[in-house]
Residue frames as a rotation matrix with the C-alpha (Angstrom) as fourth column:
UNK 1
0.703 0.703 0.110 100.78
-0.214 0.062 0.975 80.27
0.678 -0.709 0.194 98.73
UNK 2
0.519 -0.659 -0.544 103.83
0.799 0.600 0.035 78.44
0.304 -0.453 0.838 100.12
UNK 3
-0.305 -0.860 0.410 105.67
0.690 -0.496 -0.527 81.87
0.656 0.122 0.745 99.99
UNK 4
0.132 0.611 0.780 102.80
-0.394 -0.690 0.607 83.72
0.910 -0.387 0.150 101.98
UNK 5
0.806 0.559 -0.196 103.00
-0.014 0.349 0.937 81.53
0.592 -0.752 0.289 104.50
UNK 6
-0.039 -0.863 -0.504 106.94
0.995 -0.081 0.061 82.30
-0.093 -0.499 0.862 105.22
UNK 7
0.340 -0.253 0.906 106.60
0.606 -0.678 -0.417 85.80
0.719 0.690 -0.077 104.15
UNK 8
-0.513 -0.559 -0.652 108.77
0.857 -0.371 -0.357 87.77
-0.043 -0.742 0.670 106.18
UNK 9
-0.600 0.547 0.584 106.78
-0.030 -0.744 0.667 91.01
0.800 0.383 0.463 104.46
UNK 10
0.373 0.906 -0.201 103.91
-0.063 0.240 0.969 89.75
0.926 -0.348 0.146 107.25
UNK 11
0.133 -0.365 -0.921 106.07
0.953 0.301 0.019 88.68
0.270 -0.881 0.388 110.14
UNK 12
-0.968 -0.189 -0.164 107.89
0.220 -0.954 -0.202 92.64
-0.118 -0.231 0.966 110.21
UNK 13
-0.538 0.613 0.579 104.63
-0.268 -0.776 0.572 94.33
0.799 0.153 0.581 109.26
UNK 14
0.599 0.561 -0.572 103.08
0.488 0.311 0.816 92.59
0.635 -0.767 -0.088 112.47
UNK 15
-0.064 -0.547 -0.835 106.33
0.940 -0.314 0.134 93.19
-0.336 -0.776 0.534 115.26
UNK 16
-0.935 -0.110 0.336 106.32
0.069 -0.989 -0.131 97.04
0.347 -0.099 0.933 113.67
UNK 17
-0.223 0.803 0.552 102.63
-0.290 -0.596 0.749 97.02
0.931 0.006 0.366 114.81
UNK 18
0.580 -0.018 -0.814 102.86
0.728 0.459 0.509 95.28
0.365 -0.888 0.279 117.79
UNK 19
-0.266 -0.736 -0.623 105.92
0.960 -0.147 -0.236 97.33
0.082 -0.661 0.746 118.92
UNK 20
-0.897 -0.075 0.435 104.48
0.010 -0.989 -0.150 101.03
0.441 -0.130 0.888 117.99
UNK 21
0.399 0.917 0.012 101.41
0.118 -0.064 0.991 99.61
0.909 -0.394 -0.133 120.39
UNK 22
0.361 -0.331 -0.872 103.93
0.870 0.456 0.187 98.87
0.336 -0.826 0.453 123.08
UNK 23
-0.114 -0.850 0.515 105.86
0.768 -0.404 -0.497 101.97
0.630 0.339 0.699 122.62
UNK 24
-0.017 0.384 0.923 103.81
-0.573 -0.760 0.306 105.51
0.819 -0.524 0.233 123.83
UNK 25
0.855 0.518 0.020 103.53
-0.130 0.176 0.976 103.29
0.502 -0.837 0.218 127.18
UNK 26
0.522 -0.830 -0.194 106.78
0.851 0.494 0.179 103.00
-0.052 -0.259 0.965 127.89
UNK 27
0.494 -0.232 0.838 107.48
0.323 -0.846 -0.424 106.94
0.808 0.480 -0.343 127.00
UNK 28
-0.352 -0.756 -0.552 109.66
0.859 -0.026 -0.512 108.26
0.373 -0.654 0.658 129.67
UNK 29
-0.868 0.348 0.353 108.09
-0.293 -0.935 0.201 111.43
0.400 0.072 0.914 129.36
UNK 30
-0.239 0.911 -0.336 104.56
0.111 0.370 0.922 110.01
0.965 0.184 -0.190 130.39
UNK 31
0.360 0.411 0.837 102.73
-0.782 -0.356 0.512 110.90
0.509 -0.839 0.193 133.65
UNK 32
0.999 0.039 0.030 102.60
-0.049 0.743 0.668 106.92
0.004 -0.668 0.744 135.10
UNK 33
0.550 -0.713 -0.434 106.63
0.704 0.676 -0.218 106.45
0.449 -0.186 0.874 134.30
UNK 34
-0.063 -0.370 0.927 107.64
-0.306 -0.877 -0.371 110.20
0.950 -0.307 -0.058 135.85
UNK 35
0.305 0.157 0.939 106.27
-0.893 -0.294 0.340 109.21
0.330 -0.943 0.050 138.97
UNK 36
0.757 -0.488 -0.435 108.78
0.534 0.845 -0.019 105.64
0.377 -0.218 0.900 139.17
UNK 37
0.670 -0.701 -0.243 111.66
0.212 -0.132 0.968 105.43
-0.711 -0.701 0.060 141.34
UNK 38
0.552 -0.201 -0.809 114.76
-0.694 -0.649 -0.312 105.99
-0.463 0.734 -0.498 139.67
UNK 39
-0.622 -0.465 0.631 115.87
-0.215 0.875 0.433 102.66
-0.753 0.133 -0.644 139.15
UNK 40
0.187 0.828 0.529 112.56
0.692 0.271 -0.669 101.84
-0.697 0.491 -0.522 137.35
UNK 41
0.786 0.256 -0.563 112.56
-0.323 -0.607 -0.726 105.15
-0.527 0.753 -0.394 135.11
UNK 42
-0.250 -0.893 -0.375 116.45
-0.872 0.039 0.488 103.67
-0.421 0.449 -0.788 133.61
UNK 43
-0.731 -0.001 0.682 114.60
-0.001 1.000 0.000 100.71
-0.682 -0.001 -0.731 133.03
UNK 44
0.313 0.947 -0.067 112.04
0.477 -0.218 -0.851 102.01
-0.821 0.235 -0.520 131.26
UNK 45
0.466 -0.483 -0.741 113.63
-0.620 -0.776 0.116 104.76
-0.631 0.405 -0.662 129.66
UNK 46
-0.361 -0.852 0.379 116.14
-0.529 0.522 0.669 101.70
-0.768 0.041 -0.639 128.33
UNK 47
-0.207 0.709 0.674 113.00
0.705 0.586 -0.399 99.35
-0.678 0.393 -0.621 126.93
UNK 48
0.751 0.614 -0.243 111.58
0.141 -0.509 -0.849 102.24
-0.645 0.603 -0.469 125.19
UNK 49
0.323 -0.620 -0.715 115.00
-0.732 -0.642 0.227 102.88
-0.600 0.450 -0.662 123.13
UNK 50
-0.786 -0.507 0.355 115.53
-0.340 0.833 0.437 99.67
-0.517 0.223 -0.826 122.38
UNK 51
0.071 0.868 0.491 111.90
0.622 0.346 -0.702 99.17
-0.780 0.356 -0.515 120.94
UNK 52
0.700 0.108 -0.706 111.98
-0.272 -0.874 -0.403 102.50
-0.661 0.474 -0.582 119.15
UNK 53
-0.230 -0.973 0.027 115.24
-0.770 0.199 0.606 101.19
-0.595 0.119 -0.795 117.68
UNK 54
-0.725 0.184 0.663 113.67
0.221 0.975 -0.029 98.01
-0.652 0.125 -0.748 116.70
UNK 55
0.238 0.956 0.172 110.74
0.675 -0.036 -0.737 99.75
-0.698 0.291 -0.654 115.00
UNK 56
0.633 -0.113 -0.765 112.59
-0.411 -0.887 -0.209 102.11
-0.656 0.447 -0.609 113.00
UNK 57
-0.774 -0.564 0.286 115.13
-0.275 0.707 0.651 98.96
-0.570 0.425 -0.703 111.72
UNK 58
-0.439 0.712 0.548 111.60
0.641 0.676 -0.365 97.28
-0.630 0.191 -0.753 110.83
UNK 59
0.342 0.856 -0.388 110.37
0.341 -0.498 -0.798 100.18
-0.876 0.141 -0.462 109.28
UNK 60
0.098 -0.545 -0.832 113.00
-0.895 -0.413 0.166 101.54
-0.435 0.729 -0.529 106.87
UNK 61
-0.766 -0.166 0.621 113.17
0.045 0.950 0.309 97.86
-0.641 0.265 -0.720 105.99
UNK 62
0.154 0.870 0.468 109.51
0.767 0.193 -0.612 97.55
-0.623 0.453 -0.638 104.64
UNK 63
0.595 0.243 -0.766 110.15
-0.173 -0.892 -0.418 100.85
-0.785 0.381 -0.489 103.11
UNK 64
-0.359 -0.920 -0.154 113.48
-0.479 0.040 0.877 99.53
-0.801 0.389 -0.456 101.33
UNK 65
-0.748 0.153 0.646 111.20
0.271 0.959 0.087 96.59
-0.606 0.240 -0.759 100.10
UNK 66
-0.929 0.364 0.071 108.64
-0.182 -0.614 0.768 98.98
0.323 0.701 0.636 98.68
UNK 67
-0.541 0.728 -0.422 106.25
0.608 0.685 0.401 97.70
0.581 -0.040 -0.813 101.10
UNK 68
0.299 0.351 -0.887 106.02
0.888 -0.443 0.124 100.39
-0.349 -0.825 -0.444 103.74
UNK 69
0.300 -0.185 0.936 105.88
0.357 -0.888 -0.290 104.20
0.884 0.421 -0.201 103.72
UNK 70
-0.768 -0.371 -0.522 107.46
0.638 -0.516 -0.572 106.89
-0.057 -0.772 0.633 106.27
UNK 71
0.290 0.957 0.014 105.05
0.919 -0.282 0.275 108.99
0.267 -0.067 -0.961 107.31
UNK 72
-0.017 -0.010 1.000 105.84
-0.028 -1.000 -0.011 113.03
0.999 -0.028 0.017 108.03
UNK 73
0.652 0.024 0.758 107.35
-0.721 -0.289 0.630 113.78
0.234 -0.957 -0.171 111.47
UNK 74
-0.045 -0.915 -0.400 109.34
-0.735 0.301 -0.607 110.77
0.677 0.267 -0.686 111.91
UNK 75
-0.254 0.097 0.962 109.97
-0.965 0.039 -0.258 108.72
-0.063 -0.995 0.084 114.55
UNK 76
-0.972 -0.180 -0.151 109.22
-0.223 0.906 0.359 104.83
0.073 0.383 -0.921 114.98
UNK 77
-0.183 0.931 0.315 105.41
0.383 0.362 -0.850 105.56
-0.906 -0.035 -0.423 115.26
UNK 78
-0.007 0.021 -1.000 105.63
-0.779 -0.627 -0.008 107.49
-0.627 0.779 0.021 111.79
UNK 79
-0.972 -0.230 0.046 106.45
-0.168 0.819 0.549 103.78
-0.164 0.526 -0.835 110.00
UNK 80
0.247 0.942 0.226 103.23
-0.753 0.333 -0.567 101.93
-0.610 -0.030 0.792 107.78
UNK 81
-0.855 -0.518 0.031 102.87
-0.308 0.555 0.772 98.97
-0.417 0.651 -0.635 105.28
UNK 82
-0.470 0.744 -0.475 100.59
-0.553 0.171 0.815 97.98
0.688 0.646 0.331 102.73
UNK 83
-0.276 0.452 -0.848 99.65
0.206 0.890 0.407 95.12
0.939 -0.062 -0.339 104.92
UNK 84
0.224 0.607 0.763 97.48
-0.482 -0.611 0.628 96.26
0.847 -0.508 0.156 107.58
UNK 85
-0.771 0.000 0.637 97.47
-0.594 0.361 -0.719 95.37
-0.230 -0.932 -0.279 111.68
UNK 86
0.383 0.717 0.583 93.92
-0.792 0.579 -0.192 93.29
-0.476 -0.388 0.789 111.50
UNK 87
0.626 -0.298 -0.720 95.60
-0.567 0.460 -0.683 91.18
0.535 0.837 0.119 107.31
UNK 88
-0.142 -0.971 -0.192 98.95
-0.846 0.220 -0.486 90.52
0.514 0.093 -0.853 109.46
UNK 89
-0.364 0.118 0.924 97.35
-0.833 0.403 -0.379 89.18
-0.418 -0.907 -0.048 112.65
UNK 90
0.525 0.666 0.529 94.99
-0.638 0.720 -0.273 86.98
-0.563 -0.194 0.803 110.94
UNK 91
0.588 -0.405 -0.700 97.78
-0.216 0.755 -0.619 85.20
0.779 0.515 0.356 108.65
UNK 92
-0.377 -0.907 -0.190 99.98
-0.573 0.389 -0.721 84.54
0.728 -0.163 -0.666 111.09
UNK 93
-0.083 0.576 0.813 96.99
-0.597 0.625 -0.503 82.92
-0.798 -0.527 0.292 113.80
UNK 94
0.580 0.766 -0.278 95.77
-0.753 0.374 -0.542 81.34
-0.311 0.524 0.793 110.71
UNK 95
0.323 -0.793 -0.517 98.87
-0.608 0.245 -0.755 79.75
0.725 0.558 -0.403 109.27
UNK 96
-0.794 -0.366 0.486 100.62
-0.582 0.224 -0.782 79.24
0.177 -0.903 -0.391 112.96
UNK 97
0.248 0.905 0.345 96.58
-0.951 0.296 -0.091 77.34
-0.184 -0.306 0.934 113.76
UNK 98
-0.587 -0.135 0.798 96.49
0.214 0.925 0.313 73.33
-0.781 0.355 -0.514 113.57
UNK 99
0.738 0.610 0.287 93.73
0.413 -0.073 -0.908 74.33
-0.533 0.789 -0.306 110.71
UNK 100
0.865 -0.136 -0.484 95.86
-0.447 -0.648 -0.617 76.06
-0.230 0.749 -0.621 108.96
UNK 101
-0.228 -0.703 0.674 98.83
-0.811 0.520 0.268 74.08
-0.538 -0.486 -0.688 109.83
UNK 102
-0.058 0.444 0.894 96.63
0.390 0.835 -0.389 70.89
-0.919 0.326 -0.222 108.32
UNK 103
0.804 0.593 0.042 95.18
0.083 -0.042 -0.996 72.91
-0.589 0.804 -0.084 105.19
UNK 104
0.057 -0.891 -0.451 99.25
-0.998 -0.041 -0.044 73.54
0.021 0.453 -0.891 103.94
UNK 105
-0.378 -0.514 0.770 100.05
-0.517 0.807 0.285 70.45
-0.768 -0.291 -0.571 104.84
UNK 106
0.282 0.706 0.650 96.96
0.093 0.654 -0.751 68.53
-0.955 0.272 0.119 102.95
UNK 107
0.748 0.435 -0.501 97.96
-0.121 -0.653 -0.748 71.12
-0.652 0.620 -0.436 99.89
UNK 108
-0.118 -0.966 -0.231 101.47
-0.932 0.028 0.361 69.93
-0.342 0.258 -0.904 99.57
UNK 109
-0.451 -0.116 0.885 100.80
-0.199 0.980 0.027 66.52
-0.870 -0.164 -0.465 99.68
UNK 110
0.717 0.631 0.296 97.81
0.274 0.136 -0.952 67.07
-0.641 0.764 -0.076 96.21
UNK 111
-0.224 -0.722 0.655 100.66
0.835 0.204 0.511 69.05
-0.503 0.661 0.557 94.77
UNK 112
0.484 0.659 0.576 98.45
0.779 -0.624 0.060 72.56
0.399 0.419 -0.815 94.97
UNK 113
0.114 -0.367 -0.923 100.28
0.801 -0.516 0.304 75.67
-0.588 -0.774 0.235 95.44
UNK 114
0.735 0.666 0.124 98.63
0.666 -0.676 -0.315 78.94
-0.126 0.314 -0.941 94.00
UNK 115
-0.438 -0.881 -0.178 100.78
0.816 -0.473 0.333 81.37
-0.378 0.001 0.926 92.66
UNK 116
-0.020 0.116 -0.993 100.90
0.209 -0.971 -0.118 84.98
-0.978 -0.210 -0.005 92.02
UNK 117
-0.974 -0.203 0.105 100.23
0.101 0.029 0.994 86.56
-0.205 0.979 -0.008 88.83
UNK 118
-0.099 0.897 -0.430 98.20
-0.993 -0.115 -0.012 86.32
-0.061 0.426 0.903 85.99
UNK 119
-0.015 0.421 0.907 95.94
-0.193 0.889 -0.416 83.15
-0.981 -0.181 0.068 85.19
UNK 120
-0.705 -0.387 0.594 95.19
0.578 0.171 0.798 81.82
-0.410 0.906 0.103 82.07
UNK 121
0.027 0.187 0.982 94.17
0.813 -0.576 0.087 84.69
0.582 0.796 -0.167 79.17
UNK 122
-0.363 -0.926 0.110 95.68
0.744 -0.358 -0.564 87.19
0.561 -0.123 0.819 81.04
UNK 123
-0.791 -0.296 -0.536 96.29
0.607 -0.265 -0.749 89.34
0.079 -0.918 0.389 84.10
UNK 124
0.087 0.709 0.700 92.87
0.530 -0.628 0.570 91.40
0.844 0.321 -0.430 85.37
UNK 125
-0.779 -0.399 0.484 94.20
-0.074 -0.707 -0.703 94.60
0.623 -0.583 0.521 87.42
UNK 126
-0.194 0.617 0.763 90.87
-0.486 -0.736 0.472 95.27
0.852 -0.279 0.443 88.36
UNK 127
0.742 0.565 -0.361 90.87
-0.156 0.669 0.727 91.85
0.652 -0.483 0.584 90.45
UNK 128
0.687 -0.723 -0.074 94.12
-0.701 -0.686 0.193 92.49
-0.190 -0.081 -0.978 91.75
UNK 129
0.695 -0.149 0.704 95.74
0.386 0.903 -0.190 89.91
-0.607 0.404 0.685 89.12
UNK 130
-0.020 -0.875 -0.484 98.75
-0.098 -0.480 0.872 90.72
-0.995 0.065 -0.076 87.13
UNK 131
0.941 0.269 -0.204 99.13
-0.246 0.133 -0.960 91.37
-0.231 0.954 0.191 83.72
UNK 132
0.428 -0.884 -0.190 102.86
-0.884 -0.453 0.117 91.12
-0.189 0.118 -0.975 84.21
UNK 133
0.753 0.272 -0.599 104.85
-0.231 0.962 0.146 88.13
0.616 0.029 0.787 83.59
UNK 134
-0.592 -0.806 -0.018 107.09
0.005 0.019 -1.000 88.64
0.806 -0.592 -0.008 86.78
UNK 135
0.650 0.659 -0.379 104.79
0.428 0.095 0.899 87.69
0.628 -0.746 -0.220 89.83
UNK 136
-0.101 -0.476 -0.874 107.82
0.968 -0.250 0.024 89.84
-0.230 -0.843 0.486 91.80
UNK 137
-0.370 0.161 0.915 106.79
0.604 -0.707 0.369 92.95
0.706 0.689 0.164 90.20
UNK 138
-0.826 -0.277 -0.492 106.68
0.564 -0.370 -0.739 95.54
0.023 -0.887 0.461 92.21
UNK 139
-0.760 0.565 -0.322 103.57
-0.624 -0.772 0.118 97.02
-0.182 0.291 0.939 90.40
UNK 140
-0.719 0.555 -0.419 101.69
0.263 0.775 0.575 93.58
0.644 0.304 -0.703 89.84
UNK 141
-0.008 0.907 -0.421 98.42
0.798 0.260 0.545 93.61
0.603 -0.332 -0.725 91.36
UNK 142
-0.544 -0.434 -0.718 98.96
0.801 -0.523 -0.291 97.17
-0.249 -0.734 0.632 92.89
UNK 143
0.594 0.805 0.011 96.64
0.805 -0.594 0.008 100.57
0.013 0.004 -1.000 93.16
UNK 144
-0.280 -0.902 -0.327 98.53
0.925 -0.346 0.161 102.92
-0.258 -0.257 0.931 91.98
UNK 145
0.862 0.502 0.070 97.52
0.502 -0.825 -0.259 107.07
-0.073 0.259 -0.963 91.85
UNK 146
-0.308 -0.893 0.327 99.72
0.951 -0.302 0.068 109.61
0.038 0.332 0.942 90.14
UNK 147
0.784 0.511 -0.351 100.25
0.599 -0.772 0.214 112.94
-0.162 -0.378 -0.912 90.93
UNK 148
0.142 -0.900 -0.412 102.26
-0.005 -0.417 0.909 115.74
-0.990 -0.127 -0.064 89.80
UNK 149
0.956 0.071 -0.285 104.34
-0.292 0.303 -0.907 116.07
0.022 0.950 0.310 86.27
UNK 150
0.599 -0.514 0.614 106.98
0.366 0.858 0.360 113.81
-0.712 0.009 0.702 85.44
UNK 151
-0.049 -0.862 -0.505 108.91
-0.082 -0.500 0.862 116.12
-0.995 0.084 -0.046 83.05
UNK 152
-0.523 0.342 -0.781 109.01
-0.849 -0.292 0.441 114.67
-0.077 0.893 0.443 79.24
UNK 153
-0.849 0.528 0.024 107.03
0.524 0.834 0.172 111.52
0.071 0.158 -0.985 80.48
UNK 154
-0.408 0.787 0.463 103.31
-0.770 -0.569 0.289 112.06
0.491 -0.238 0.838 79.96
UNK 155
-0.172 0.402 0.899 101.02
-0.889 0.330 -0.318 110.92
-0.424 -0.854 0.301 82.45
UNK 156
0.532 0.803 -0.267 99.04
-0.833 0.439 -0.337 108.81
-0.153 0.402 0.903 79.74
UNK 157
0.306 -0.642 -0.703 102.58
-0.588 0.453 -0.670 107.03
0.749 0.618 -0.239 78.97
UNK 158
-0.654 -0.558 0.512 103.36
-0.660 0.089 -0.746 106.42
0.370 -0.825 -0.426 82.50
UNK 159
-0.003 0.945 0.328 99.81
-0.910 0.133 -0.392 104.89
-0.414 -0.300 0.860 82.89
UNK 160
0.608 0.164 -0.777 100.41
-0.715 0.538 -0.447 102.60
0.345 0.827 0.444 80.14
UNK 161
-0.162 -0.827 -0.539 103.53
-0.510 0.538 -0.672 101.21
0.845 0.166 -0.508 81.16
UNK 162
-0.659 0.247 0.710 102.08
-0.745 -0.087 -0.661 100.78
-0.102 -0.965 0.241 84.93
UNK 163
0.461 0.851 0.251 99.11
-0.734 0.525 -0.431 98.95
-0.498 0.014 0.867 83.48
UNK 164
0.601 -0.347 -0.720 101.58
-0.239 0.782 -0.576 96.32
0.763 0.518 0.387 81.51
UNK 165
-0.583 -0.809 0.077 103.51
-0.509 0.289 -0.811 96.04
0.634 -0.512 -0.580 84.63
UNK 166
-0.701 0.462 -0.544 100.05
0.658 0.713 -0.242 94.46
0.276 -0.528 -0.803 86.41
UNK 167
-0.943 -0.291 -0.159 99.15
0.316 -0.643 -0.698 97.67
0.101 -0.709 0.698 87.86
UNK 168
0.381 0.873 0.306 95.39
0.881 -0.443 0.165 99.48
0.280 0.207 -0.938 88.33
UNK 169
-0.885 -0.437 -0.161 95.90
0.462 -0.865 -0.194 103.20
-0.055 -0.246 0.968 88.01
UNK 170
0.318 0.871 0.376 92.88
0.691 -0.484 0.537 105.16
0.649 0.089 -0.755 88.97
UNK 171
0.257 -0.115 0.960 92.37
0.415 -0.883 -0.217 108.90
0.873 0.454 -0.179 89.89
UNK 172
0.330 0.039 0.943 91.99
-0.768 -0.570 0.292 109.46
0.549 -0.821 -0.158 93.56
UNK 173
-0.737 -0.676 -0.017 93.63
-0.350 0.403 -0.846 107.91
0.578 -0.618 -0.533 96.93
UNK 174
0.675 0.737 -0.028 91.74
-0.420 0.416 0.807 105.45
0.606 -0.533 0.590 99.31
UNK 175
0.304 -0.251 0.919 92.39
-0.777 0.493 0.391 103.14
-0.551 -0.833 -0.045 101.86
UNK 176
0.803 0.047 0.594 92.70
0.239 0.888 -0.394 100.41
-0.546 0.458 0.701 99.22
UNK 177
0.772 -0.626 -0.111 95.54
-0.511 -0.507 -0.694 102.46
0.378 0.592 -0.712 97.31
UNK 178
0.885 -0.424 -0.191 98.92
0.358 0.357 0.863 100.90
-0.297 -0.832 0.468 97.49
UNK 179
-0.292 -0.956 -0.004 101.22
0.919 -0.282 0.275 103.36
-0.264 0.076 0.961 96.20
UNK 180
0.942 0.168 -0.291 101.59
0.053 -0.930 -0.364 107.18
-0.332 0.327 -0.885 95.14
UNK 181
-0.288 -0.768 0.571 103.85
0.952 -0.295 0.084 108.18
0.104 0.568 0.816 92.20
UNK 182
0.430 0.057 -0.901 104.98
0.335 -0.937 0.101 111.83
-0.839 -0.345 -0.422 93.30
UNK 183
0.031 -0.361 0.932 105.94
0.738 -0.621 -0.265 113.97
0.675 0.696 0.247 90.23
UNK 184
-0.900 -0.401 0.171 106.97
0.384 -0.915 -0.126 117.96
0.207 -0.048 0.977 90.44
UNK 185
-0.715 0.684 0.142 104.18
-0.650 -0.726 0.225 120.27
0.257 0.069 0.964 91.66
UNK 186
-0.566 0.759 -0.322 101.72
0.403 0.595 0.695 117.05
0.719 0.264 -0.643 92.90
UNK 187
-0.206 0.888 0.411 98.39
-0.047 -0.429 0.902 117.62
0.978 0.166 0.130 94.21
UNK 188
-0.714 -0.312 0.627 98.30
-0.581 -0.236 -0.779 118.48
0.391 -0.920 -0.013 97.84
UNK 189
0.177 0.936 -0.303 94.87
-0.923 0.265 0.280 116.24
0.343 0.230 0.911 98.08
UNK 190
0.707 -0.145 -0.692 96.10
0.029 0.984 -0.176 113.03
0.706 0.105 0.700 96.87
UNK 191
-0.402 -0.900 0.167 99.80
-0.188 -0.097 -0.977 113.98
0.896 -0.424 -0.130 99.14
UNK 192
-0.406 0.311 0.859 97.53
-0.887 -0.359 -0.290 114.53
0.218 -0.880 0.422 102.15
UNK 193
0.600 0.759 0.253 94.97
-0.800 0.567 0.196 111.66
0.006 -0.320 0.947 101.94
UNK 194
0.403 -0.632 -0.662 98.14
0.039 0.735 -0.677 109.28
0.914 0.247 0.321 101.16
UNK 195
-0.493 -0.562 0.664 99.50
-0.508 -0.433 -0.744 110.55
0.706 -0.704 -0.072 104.57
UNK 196
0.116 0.803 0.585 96.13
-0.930 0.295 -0.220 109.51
-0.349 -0.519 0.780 106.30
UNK 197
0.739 0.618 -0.268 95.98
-0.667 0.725 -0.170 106.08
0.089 0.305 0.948 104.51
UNK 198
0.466 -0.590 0.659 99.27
-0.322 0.581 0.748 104.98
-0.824 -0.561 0.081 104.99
UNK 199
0.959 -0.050 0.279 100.01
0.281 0.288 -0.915 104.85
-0.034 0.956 0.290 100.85
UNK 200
-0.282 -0.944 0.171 103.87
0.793 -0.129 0.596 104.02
-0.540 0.304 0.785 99.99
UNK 201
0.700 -0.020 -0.714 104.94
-0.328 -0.897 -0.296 107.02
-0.634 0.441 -0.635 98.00
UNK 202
0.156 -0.742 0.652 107.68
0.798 0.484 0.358 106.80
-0.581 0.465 0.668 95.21
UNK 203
0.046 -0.341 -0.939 109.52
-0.109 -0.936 0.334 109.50
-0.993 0.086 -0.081 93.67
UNK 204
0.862 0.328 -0.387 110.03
-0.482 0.292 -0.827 110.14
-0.158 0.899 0.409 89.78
UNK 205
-0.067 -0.881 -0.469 113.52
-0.939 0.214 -0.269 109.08
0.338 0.422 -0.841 90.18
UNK 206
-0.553 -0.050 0.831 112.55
-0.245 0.964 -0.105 105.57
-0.796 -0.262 -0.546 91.84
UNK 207
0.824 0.565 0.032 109.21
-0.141 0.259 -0.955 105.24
-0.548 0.783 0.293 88.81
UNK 208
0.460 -0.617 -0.638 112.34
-0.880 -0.221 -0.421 106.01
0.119 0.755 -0.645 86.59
UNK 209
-0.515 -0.559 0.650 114.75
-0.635 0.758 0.148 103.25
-0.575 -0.337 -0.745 88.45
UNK 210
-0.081 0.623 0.778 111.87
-0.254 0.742 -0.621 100.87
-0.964 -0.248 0.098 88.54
UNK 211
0.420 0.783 -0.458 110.89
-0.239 -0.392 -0.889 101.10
-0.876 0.482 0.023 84.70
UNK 212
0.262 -0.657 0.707 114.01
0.796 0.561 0.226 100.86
-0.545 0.504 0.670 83.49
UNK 213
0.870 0.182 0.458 113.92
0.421 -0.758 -0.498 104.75
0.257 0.626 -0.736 82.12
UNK 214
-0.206 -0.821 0.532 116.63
0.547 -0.547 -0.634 107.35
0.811 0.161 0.562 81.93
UNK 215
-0.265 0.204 -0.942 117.30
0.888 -0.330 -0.321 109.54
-0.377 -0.922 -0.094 84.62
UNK 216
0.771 0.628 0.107 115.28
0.611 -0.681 -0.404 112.99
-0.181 0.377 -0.909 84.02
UNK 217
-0.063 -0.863 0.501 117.62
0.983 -0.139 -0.117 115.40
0.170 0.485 0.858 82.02
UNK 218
0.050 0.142 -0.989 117.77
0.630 -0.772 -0.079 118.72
-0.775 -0.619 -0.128 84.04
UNK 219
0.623 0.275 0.732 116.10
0.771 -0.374 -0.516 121.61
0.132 0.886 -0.445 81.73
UNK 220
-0.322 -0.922 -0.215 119.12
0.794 -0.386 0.470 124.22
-0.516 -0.019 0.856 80.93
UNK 221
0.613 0.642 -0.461 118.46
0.369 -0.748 -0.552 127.83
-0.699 0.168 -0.695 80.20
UNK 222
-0.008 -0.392 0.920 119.55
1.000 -0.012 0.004 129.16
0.010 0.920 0.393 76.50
UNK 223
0.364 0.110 -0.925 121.27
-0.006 -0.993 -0.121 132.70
-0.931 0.050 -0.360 76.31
């Protein structure tokens, strides 16, 4: 709990949503700033690089962190994270509140600070609880949909190892998804609706990283 309430994961995933609200108004290109003097349009024109800048730092961050995805087309409105615009706002009011402010406070003092993970008799994906015993797991308590093939990993194996890492792997993409493992050849569907939902992606050579597997051994034609 103690760690939510500093989490930096929340702080960036707010300023990147705050700043790609600020941004399209500030477009140089835009009807209302075309018709400023020209002092004003360098001023403008200045803000809007310097945000755009700021949102693309913030964004490739979250992405580094496995928290955010890049979205197709680019750019510093192209940037998501698991953690939504309505999730960020209300922890930081809530936290930053004298209620909330009071209910940490009260919690330290009993000596209560919840922790990630599984509980006792172990981790229940379905609740998003870990089965892992690393509460930094990058797969702990995560929706994860696979797509594609993965070379000699089969899916069923890749599933397995996901679901001991905390994970829930189920079939199709939602709003509630919080990742897509891309394999060779993956299903234009799940690619698409991940696009719409904002769902981190991950390649087979990060699943590989992540896992602890070999890198995939390029297949070699016999004359």
């Amino acid at each position: 709990l103690t760690d939510l309430v500093s989490s930096q994961i929340v702080a960036d995933a707010l300023r990147l949503y705050e700043l790609q609200a600020k941004i399209p108004a500030l477009s140089p290109n835009s009807r209302e700033n075309r018709a400023l003097g020209i002092a004003a349009r360098v001023a403008v024109a200045e803000e809007h690089s310097r945000l755009c800048d700021e949102a693309e730092r913030i964004g490739e961050s979250l992405v580094l962190r496995g928290v955010g995805t890049r979205l197709k087309g680019g750019g510093p409105l192209s940037y998501s994270c698991m953690v939504k615009p309505e999730a960020a706002k209300a922890l930081v009011q809530y936290f930053a509140s004298e209620d909330g402010k009071a209910f940490i406070a009260s919690a330290t003092a009993l000596g209560i600070d919840p922790q990630g993970g599984a509980g006792e008799g172990g981790g229940d994906a379905s609740r998003g609880l870990s089965a892992s015993d690393d509460p930094d797991d990058q797969f702990a308590g995560r929706t994860v949909v696979i797509t594609g093939s993965f070379g000699d990993l089969k899916r069923k194996d890749i599933e397995a190892m996901l679901s001991k890492r905390g994970a829930k792997v189920v079939a199709s993409v939602s709003g509630s998804t919080g990742l897509l493992v891309v394999g060779d050849k993956p299903g234009s569907d799940k690619t698409r609706a991940a696009r719409e939902h904002g769902v981190a992606t991950m390649t087979e050579e990060a699943l590989r990283d992540a896992l602890g597997l070999p890198r995939r051994i390029a297949q070699e034609t016999l004359f």
